[in-house]
N, C-alpha and C positions, 0 to 999 in steps of 0.2 A: 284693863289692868296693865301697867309697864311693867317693863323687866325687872325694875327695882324692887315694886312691888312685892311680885313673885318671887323675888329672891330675898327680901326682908322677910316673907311666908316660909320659908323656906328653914331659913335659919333658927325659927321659931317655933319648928313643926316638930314636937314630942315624939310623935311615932316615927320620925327618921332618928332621932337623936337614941333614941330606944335601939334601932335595930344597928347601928352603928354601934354602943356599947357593947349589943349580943354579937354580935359579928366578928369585931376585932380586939385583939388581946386588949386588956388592962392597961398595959403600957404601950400601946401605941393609938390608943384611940383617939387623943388628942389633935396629934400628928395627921393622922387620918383624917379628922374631922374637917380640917383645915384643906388637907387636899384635896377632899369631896368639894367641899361648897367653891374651892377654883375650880374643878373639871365644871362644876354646874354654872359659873358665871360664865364660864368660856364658851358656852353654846349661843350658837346665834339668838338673835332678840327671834326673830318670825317662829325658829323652833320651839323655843320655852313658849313663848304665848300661846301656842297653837299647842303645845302639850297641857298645859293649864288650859285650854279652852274645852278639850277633849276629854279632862279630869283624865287623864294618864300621868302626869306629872310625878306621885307619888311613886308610884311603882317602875316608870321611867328611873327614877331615883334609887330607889332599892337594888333596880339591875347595876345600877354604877358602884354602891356599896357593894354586892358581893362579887362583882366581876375586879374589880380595884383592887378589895383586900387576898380574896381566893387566886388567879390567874400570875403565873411565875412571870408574864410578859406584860405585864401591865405597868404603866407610869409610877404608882406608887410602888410598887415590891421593885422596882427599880431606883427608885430615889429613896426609900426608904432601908428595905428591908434587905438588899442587894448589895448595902454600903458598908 
């Protein structure tokens, strides 16, 4: 599996798209969504493959959604919510 792959999987995965709704407000989920799926291309090719290899991926995933939206020091409540 390539990275594209895994990242067109990604984009297409229900139970992330779900916990991203429950997660972050209504009006910013959009916003979110969008900066989620860059932190998750911006990871090296060896580490996504080898988290997809490990079936960790998912939950890799979900720690980036609530450390993202919850944490005052994080990229997005910086670029977003900070503004």
């Amino acid at each position: 599996m390539t990275k594209n792959d895994i990242l067109e999987q990604i984009c297409n995965n229900k139970l992330l798209m779900e916990a991203i709704k429950n997660v972050v407000a209504p009006n910013e989920w959009q916003d979110f969504r969008g900066h989620f799926f860059l932190q998750v291309a911006e990871l090296p090719e060896k580490k996504l493959i080898g988290l997809w290899e490990r079936r960790e991926l998912d939950w890799y995933c979900l720690k980036i959604i609530t450390n993202q939206y919850k944490s005052k020091t994080s990229t997005y409540h910086k670029m977003f919510r900070n503004a």
